[in-house]
N, C-alpha and C positions, 0 to 999 in steps of 0.2 A: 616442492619439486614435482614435474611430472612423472608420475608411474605409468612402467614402461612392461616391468615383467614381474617376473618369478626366478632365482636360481633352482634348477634341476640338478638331478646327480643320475642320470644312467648308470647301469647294470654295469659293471666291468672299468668304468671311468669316474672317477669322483672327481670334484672338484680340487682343480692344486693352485700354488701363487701362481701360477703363468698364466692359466686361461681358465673358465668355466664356461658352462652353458647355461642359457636363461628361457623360460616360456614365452615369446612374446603377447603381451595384454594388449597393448598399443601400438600404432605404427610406429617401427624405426629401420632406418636403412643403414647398409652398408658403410663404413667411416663415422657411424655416430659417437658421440664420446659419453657414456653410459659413468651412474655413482651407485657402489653399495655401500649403504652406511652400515658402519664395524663398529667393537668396541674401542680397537684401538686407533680409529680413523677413516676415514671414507678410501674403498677402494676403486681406483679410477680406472676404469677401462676402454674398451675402442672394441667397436663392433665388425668383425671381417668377415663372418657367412654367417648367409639364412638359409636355412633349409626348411620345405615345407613337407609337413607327413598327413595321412591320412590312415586310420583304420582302415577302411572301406578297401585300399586300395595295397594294402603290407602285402597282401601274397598277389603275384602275379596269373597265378591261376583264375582268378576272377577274369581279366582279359578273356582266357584260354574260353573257359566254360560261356561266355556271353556268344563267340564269336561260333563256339562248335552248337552248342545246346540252344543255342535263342533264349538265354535265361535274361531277365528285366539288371540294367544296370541300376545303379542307385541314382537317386535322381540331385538335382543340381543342389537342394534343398540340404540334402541328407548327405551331400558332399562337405558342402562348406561347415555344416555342422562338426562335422569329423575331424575335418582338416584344422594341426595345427603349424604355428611356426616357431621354431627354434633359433637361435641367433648363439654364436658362438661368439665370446669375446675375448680380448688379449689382456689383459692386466698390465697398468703400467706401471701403478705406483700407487702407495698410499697416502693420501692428503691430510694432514690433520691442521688443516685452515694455515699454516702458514707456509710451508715447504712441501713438496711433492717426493717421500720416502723412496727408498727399494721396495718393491712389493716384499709382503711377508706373514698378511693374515692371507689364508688361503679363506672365501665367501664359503658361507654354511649353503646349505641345500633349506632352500626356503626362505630365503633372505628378497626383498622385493629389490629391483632395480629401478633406478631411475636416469632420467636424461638427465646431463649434467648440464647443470644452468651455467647460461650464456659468459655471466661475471665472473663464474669461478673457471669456466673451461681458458678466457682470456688472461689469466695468471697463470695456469697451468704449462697454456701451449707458449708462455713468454712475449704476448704481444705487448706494443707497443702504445702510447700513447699517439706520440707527434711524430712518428714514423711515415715510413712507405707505405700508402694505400693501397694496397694491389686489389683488393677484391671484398665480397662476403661469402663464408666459410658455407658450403656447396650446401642446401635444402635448409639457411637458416639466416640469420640475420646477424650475427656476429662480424664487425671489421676486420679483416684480417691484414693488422698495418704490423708491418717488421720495423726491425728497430735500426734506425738508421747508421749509425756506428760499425756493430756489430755486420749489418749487410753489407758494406761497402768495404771494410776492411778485409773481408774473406771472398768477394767478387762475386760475381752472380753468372749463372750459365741459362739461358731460353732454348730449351729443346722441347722440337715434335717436327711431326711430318710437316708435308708443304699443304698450305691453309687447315692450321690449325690455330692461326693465331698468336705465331712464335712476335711479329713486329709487333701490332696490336698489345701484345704484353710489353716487348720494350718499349711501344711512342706510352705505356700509363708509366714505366720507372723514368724516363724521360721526364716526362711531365711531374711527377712527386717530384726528382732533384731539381728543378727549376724552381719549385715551389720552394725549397727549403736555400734556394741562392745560389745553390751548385752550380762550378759551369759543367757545359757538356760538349763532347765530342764527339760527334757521330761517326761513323764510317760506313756509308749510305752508298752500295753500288746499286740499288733498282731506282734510286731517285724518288725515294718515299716519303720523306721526313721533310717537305719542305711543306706539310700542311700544318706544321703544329702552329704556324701563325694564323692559322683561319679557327676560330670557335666551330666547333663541334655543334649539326641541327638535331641532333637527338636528346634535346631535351627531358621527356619524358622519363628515359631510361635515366637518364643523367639525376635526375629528383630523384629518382627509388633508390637511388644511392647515396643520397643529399651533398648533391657538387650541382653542377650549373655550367653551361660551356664559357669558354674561356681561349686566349690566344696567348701565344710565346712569343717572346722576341726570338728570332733568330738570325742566324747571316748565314749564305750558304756560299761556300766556294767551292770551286773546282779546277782539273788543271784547265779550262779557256775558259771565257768568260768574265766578266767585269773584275771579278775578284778571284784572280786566279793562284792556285797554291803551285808551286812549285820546288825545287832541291837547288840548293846550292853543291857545287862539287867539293867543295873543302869538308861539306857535311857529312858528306857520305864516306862509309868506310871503304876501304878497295876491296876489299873481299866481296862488300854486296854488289857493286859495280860489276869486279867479275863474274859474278854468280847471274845478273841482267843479262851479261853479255856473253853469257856460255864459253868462256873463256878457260884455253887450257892449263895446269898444274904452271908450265916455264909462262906462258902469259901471265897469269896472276903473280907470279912471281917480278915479272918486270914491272907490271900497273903498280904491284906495292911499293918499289925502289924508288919507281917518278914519284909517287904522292910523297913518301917520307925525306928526299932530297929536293923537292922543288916547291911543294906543297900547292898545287895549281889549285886558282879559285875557279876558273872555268872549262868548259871542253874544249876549247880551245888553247888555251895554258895547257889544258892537259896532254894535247896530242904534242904540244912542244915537249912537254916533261919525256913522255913516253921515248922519243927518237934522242934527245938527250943521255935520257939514261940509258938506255938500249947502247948507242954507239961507244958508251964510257965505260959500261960492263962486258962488252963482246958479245952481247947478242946476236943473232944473226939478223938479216935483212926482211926474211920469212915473215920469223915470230915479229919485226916491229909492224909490218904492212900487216899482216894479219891481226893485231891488237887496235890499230888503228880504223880497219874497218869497222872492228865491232864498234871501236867506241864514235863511227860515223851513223850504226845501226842504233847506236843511243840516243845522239842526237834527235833522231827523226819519231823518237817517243815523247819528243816536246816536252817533256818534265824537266828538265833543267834549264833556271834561270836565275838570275843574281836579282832580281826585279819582282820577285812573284811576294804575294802578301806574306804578313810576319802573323804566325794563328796566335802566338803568343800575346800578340797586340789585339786578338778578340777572345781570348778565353776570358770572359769577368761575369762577375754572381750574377746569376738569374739566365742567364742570354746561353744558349745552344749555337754550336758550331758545325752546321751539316759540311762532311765532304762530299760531295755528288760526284758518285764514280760510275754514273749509270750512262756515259757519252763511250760512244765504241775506242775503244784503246785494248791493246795487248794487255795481257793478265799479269806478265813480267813489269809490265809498267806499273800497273797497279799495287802490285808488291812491295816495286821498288820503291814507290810512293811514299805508300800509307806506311812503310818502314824507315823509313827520312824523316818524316813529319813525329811518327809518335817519339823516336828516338830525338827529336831536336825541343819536343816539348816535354820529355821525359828530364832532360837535362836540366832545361829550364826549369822546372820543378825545382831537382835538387840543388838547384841556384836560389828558390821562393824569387824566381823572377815571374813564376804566375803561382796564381791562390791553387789550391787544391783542388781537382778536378775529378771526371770520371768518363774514361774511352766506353765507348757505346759500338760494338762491333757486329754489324749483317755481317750474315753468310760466312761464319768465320771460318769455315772449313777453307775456305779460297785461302786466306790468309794464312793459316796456320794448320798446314797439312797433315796427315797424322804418317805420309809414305812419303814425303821430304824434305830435305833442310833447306826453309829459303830465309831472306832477309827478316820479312815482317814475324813469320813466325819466330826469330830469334827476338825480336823488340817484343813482341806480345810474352812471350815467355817470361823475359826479361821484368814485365810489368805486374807478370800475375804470380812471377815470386818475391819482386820485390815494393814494388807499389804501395803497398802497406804500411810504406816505413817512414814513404815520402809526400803519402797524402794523394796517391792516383788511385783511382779506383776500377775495375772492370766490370762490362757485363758484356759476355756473348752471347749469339743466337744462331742456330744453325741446324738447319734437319736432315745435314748429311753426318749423322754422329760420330761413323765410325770412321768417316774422312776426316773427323779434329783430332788434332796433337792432345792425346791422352794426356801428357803432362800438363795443358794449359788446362782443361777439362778438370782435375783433380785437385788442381788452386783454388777452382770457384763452388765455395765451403755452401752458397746456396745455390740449390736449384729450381727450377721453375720448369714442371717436366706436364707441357700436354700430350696430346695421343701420339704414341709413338708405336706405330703396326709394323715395321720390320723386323724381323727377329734377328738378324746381324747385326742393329742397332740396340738390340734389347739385350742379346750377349754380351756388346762389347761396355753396353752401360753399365751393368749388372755389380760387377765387380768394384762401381765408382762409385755406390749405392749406399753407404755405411748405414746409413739413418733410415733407411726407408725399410719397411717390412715384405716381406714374399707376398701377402694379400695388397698389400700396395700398387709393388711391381706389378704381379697379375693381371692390374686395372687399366694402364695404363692402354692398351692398344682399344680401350674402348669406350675412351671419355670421350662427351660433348666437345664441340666445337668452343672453345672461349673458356672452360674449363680446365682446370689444371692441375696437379699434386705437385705442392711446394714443400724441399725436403730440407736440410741441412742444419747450418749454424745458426739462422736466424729463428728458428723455430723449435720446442723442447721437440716436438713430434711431425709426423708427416701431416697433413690437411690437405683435404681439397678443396678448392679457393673456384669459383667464380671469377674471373678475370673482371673490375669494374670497367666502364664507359671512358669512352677517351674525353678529356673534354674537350682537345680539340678536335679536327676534324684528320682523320684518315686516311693516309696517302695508298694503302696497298689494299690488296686485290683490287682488281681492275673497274669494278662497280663504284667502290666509294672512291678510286683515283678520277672518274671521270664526274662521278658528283661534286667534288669537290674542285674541281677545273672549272664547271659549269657556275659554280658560286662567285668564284674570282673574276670571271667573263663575264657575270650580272652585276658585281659589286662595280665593276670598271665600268660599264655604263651608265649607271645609277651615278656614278661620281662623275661621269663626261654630263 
C-alpha cells in the first residue's frame, strides 16, 4: 500500500471513531479514501480538509514587524521547509476483508495511513462489475460502474447549473442502457439526442477510458414530421383536457359527464358529446359555447389524432425512442403530450405489452413543476412511485432544481449532482441529501466542468466521478451540435 501520512493527536482533541487527523507525507487530496490498519481491522476513512501550517508564519506579528521595521522575511527555501499539511478525515467504517463494520477502533496517534487500494475501495464503495459506466473516480483510475438493478429501480436525478454537463451525463446513462438492451425513452425538448446515431470523433479520450466510438439505433418522433406522435381522446383523462384547456370548475364538470356518457374517440365526437350532455343536464348555453371554444383552442395544438404512431410498437431492446419537442408549440401542449404518451405506455407496461423500459427526461422542471399541478407531473410522479413494481424506470435532469416537484426529486434514490452555484438551489437540495456529507455538499458549487458527486442507493458512499466520453457523438451545447451537423452533411456527400 502507499503511505500517505502519520495519525496526529493535537493538544485538547484526540483522536475518536468518527474522525482524526493525519501529517500528510505524500500527496493526497480532498475525497481520497485513506486505510489505517488496526488490530481489529483496517479503519477506512475519506479525506474532507487540508490544512496547511507553517511555524514561520503561527504569530501574525511577523507580517506587522516586516511591514513597520523592514525586518528580512523568511525566504521561499526556509518557507517550504516549515510548512506542513494536515488532512482531516472521516471514519467510515472498519474493514476486516469481508464486510465494512460500524467504526469502533478509534486510530492510535502514530499509526501510518495509507491510500486505500483501488480493489478494495471498489468493494467498499459497492461497485459493480457489468454495470453503468458513468465515469473514473476523480484523480484515479478506478471504474466507477453502478450496479444496474439497484440504479434503475430507485431512478436517478442529473442536476447542475446550465453547461455543466447535466445531458452529457444522460446521452453516457443512455448509452450504458442501450448497451445492456434496454429500451429508452427520451423526452428531448432542445432536440439533442438525435446524435447518438453518429460515433463520437474523440477518440483519444475515448481509449483513456477503454471504449471506442460507437453508434445507437434510434427513431425519433415528434408531433409533425414522418413519424409523428400524437393523443387519442379516449386516452386522455378529462381532467388533464381541462387542465390544457383552462377550463372552469362547472366546465370540467360537464367535459367529465360527455366522456363518461358518450365516451368520444375524437374532438369532434367530442364537441358532439359536450352539447349532448350539456342540453340533457341543463346546462346553460354560456358554459356549452364556452367549453367548446376551448376544446376549438385544443384542436389547433395539433396533438390530437387517431393516426399518429403507436411508441409502444418502437420501444424494443437496444433501440432508443427520441420525442423531439424542441419545434415551437405551447408548453400546455407539451405537457399535455408528454403526459398522454407516458401514461399510455405506463399502461402498456402493466399489460407486459412492451419489455421493461426506462423514461429519460430533459428539463424536467417544465414537466413536473414544483408550484403546480399539471398532467405530466401527475404521470411522472405516478412513475417514480410506482415504476419499480412494473419494470419503468427514471432518470431526470434539470438545473432549475428548485422549480422540480420535490416529491419526484425524493423517488430518485441516486443522484448525479455537478456544480450547482445557486444557493436557493443548494437550500432546497440540502434536506434531499441523506447520503451525502456537509464536506460534500460544500463542494459542489465548485467542481469542474464533466465532474460530478454521485450520491445515493447505488453507492455505500458519496464519490466524485469524472463523467466518461460519450461514445457517440453529442448533440448539445452548440459547438458539438454544429460539429456534428457538419459530420452528417460530409457523410451525405461522401455517400452521394
Amino acid at each position: 500500500m502507499d503511505r500517505v501520512g502519520t495519525v496526529i493527536s493535537k493538544e485538547r482533541r484526540p483522536p475518536t471513531h468518527l474522525n482524526f487527523e493525519f501529517y500528510v507525507e505524500k500527496e493526497v487530496t480532498v475525497g481520497d479514501f485513506v486505510v489505517v490498519p488496526a488490530m481489529g481491522g483496517d479503519i477506512i476513512a475519506k479525506v474532507e480538509v487540508l490544512e496547511a501550517y507553517s511555524s514561520l508564519f503561527k504569530e501574525p506579528e511577523i507580517l506587522r514587524d516586516e511591514r513597520l521595521y523592514g525586518l528580512k522575511m523568511p525566504s521561499q527555501m526556509e518557507v517550504e521547509l516549515s510548512r506542513i499539511i494536515v488532512a482531516k478525515a472521516k471514519v467510515l467504517g472498519v474493514y476486516d476483508g469481508i464486510a465494512l463494520n460500524p467504526p469502533s477502533i478509534p486510530p492510535s496517534p502514530g499509526e501510518k495511513v495509507y491510500k486505500l487500494p483501488e480493489h478494495h475501495l471498489k468493494r467498499i464503495l459497492n461497485l459493480s462489475e457489468r454495470g453503468l459506466y458513468i465515469g473514473k473516480i476523480w484523480g484515479g483510475s478506478l471504474k466507477v460502474v453502478l450496479d444496474l438493478d439497484l440504479t434503475l429501480r430507485h431512478h436517478v436525478a442529473v442536476l447542475g447549473a446550465t453547461g455543466t454537463g447535466k445531458s452529457y451525463a444522460c446521452g453516457v446513462i443512455v448509452e450504458e442502457l442501450l448497451l445492456k438492451n434496454i429500451p429508452v425513452l427520451i423526452i428531448d425538448p432542445h432536440g439533442e439526442y438525435w446524435t447518438l446515431r453518429n460515433p463520437s470523433s474523440n477518440v483519444k479520450e475515448l481509449e483513456s477510458f477503454e471504449l471506442g466510438p460507437r453508434e445507437f439505433h434510434t427513431t425519433v418522433v415528434s408531433p409533425s414530421g414522418n413519424l409523428r406522435v400524437s393523443l387519442k381522446v379516449s386516452k386522455i383523462p378529462a381532467g388533464a383536457l381541462a387542465e390544457a384547456a383552462n377550463m372552469s370548475e362547472v366546465q370540467e364538470d360537464l367535459l367529465y359527464l360527455a366522456y363518461k356518457e358518450y365516451k368520444p374517440e375524437t374532438l369532434d365526437e367530442l364537441e358532439k358529446a359536450i352539447v349532448k350532455a350539456g342540453h340533457e343536464r341543463g346546462f346553460m348555453d354560456v358554459t356549452i359555447n364556452s367549453i367548446l371554444r376551448r376544446i376549438e383552442a385544443l384542436r389547433e395544438l395539433n396533438i390530437f389524432s387517431n393516426q399518429g404512431v403507436k411508441l409502444e410498437k418502437l420501444l424494443k431492446p437496444g433501440s432508443a425512442v427520441i420525442m423531439d419537442l424542441s419545434q415551437d408549440m405551447e408548453e400546455r401542449a407539451r405537457r399535455l403530450l408528454v403526459g398522454g404518451l407516458l401514461l399510455e405506455l405506463f399502461e402498456a407496461r402493466k399489460r407486459s405489452l412492451v419489455p421493461p423500459f426506462v423514461v429519460v427526461v430533459e428539463e424536467a422542471h417544465r414537466f413536473a413543476p414544483q408550484d403546480r399541478e399539471t398532467f405530466s407531473k401527475t404521470i411522472l410522479r405516478r412513475i417514480a412511485r410506482e415504476g419499480r413494481k412494473f419494470g419503468v424506470g427514471l432518470v431526470i435532469a434539470s438545473q432549475r432544481i428548485v422549480g422540480l416537484d420535490k416529491d419526484i426529486l425524493s423517488q430518485c434514490g441516486t443522484k448525479i449532482l455537478l456544480r450547482i452555484d445557486s444557493a436557493t438551489d443548494l437550500h432546497f437540495l440540502n434536506p434531499l441529501l441523506e447520503h451525502t456529507s456537509f464536506e460534500d455538499f460544500r463542494r459542489l458549487p465548485h467542481l469542474p466542468r464533466g465532474v460530478a458527486i454521485i450520491t445515493g442507493v447505488s453507492l455505500r458512499f458519496p464519490v466524485m466521478v469524472r463523467i466518461r466520453p460519450r461514445m457517440s457523438a453529442h448533440g448539445g451545447g452548440g459547438e458539438s451540435l454544429w460539429r456534428s451537423m457538419r459530420l452528417v452533411a460530409q457523410s451525405r456527400v461522401e455517400e452521394n
